[in-house]
C-alpha positions, 0 to 999 in steps of 0.5 A: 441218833449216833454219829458215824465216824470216818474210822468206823466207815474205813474199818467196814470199807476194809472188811469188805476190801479183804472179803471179812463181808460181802458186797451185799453185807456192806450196801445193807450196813450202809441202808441200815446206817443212813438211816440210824446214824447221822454225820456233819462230814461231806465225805462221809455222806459222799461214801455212804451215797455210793455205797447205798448205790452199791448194787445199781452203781455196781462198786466192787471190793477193788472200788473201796480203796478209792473211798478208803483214800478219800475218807483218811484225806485230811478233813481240810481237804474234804472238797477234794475228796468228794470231787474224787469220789464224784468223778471216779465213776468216770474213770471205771470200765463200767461197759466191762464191769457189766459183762463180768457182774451179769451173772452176780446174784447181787449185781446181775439185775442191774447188768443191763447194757 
């Protein structure tokens, strides 16, 4: 089983952030990779959690930018990281993502309010 990297997670979290891949190429990348791969980094599994939720959690382009910030914080500081990444959803208008994603083939079946 190979090791996923931070560098590999941030360049496919930045073809997503500049549409290179679509939402629903990155959440398959990230099924695929948790189960293939392995990783010891606390922020690595915190990332790829949220991306194997991405549909259900509804994470958008505009999202990658949080995990981008947590995963280049230094491996010393991985606490903090996986504290933001687990308290961001707060701070999402999930109410307004809902109504603006219902009609998304990816996102849509999970727009239910």
């Amino acid at each position: 089983m190979s090791i996923l990297e931070r560098d590999e997670v941030v360049s496919k979290l930045q073809a997503w952030q500049n549409q290179a891949m679509d939402s629903e190429g990155i959440w398959q990348w990230a099924l695929q990779a948790v189960e293939t791969r392995s990783t010891v980094d606390d922020v690595i599994k915190a990332v790829m959690e949220m991306l194997c939720a991405l549909p259900q959690d509804l994470w958008i382009e505009e999202d990658a930018e949080v995990m981008i910030d947590a995963l280049q914080n230094p491996m010393d500081q991985s606490d903090l990281s996986v504290n933001l990444l687990w308290n961001y959803p707060d701070i999402v208008d999930m109410r307004g993502r809902r109504r603006a994603l219902e009609d998304h083939p990816l996102y849509g079946p999970y727009c239910v309010d």
